[in-house]
VEXDREN-2710 file (C-alpha; in Angstrom, 1 decimal):
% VEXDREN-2710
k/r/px/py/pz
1/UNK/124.0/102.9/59.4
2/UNK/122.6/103.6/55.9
3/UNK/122.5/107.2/54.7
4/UNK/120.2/108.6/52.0
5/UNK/121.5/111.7/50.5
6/UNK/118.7/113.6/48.2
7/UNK/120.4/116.4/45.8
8/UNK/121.2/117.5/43.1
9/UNK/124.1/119.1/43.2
10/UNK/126.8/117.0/43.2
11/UNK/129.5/119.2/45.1
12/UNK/127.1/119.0/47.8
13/UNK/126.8/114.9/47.9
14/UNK/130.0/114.5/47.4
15/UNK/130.9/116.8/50.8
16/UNK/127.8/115.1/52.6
17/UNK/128.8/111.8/51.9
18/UNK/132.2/112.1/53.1
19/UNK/131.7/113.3/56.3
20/UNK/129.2/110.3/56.6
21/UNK/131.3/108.0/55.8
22/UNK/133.9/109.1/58.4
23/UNK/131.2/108.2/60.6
24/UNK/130.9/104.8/59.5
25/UNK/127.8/105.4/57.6
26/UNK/127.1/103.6/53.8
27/UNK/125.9/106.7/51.6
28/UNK/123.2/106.3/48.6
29/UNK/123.2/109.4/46.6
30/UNK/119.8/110.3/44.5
31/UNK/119.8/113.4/42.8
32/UNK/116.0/113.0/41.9
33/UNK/113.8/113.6/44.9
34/UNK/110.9/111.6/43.2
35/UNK/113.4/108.5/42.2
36/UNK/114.6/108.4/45.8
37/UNK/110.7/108.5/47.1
38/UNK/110.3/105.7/45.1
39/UNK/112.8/103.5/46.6
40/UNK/112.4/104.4/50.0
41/UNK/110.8/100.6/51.3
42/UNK/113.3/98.9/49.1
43/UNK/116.3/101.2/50.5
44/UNK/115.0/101.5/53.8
45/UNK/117.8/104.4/55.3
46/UNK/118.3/104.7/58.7
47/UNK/119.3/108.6/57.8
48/UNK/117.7/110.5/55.4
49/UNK/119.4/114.4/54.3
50/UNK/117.2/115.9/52.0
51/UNK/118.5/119.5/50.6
52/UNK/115.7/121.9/50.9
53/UNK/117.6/125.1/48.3
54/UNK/116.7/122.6/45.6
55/UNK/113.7/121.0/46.8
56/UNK/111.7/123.5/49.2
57/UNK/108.6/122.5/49.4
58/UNK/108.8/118.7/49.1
59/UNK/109.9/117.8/52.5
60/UNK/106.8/117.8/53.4
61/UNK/106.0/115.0/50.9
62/UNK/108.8/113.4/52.3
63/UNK/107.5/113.4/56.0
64/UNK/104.1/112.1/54.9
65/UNK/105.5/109.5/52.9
66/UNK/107.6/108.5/56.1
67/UNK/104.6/108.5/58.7
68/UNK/102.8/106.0/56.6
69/UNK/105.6/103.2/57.2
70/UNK/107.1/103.2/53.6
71/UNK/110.0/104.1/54.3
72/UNK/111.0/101.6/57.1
73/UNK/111.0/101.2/60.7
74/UNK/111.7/105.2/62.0
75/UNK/113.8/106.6/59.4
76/UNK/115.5/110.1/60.9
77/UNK/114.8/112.9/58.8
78/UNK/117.3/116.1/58.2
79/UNK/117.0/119.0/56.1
80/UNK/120.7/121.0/54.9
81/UNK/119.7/124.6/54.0
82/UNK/122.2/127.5/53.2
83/UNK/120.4/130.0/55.4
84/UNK/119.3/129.9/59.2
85/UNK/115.7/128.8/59.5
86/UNK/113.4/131.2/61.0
87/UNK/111.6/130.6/64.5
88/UNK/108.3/130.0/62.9
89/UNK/110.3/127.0/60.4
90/UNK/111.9/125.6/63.0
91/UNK/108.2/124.9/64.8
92/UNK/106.9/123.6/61.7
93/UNK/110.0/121.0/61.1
94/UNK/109.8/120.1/65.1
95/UNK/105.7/119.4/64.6
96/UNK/106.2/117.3/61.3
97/UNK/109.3/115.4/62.7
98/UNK/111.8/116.5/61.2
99/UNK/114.9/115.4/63.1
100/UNK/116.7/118.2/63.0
101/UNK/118.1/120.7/60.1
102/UNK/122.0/122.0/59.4
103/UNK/123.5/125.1/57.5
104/UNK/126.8/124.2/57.2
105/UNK/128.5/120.9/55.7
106/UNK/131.3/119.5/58.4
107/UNK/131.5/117.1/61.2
108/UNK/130.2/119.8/63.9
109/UNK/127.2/120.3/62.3
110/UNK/126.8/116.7/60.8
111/UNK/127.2/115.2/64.5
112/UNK/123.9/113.3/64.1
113/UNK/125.6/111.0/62.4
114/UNK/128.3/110.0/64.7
115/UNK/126.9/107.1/66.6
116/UNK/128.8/107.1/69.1
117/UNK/128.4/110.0/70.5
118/UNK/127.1/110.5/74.3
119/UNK/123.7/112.2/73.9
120/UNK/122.9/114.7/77.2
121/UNK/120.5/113.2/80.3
122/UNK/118.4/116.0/81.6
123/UNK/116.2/113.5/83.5
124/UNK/114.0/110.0/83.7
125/UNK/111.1/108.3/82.7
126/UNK/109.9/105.0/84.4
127/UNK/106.5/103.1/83.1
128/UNK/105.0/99.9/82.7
129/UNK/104.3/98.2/79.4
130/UNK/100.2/98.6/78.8
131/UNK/100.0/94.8/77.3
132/UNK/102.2/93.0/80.4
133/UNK/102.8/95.0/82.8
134/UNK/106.9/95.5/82.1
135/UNK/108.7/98.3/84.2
136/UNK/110.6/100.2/81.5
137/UNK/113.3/103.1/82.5
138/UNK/115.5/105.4/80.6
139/UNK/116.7/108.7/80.2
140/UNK/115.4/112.2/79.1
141/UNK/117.9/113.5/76.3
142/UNK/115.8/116.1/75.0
143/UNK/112.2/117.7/76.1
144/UNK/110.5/120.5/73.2
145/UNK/107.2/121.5/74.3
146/UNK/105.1/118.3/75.3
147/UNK/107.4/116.1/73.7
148/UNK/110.0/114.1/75.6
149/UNK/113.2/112.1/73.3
150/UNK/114.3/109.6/75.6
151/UNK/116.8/106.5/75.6
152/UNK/115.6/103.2/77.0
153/UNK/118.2/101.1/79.3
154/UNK/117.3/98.0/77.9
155/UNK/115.6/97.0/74.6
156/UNK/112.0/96.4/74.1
157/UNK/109.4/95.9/71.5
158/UNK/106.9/99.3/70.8
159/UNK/105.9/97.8/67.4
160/UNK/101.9/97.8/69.0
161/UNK/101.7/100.0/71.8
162/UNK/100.4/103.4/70.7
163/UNK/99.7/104.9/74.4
164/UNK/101.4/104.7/78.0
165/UNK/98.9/105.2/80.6
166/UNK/100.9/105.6/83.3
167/UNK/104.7/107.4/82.5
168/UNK/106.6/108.8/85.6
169/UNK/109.3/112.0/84.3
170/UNK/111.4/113.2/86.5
171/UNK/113.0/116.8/85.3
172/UNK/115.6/118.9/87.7
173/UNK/114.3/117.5/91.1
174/UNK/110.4/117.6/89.9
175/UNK/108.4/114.1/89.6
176/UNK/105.0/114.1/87.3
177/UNK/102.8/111.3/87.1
178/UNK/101.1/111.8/83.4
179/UNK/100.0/109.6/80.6
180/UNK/101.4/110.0/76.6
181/UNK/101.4/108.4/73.4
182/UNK/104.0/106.8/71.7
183/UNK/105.2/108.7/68.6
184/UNK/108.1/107.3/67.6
185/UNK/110.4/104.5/67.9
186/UNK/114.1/103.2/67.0
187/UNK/114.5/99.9/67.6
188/UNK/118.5/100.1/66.7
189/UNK/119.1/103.5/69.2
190/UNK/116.4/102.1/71.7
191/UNK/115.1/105.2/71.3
192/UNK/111.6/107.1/72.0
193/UNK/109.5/110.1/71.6
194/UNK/106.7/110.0/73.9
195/UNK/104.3/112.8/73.4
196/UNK/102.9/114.0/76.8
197/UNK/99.0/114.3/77.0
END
């Protein structure tokens, strides 16, 4: 797993990339927010920890620059800050995709990175692929709003479907037939966000 580390305090990268590299993770450490942007598609991270206390307002910048494909197939996205987030920030990283945000600097909190580590089933999806007709099942690891994170049991290619027609989720003993779009893929967690319509 590559790690990109944008900071500029060097304390901080150093501590960062530590604790990713106890992981297992290879760290690249940019302590200019525009410099790293710029090498995004030839670095193409897997992680990407951006501090916000030094850049507060370009996250956003980053997030765009990620939804247009630049930066490589699905990069994760997440923000350290030094404070708790309010309610209403935490709704605005969970629209733009941020991944997730942390406060303090250890392995507890830096868990994301450990890829091994069992993620929670809270339920299933089943579907068919639109273009051949493919059953596809996996499990529901997280569910925020309409939005459903799920793991696939077996690997498959979402590189052109945009929208499932037909997605079966069953939650605590309760089936729903509904259709969603695809919002985001990881082809090396055989992961998926499905936004439900």
């Amino acid at each position: 797993m590559k790690v990109l580390i944008i900071t500029e305090k060097q304390d901080l990268s150093t501590k960062i990339s530590t604790i990713a590299k106890n992981y297992g993770a290879d760290t690249i450490i940019y302590k200019w927010f525009l410099k790293a942007l710029d090498n995004l598609e030839e670095i193409q991270p897997d992680v990407i920890i951006l501090s916000t206390s030094e850049y507060p307002r370009l996250w956003k910048t980053l997030v765009q620059f990620l939804k247009s494909g630049l930066g490589g197939p699905n990069p994760r996205t997440y923000l350290y800050k030094d404070i708790p987030l309010s309610e209403e920030d935490q709704e605005k990283y969970e629209e733009l995709g941020i991944s997730g945000y942390f406060t303090q600097i250890n392995e507890n909190s830096m868990s994301f990175l450990n890829t091994n580590a069992p993620l929670p089933v809270i339920g299933e999806v089943l579907f068919s692929m639109p273009q051949d007709g493919k059953i596809i099942s996996g499990m529901i690891n997280a569910v925020n709003k309409n939005e459903l994170k799920c793991t696939l049991d077996f690997a498959e290619d979402f590189t052109d479907v945009e929208k499932i027609p037909n997605l079966n989720v069953r939650l605590e003993n309760h089936i729903k037939n509904c259709s969603a779009r695809v919002k985001q893929f990881d082809k090396f967690k055989n992961s998926l966000i499905l936004e439900v319509q």
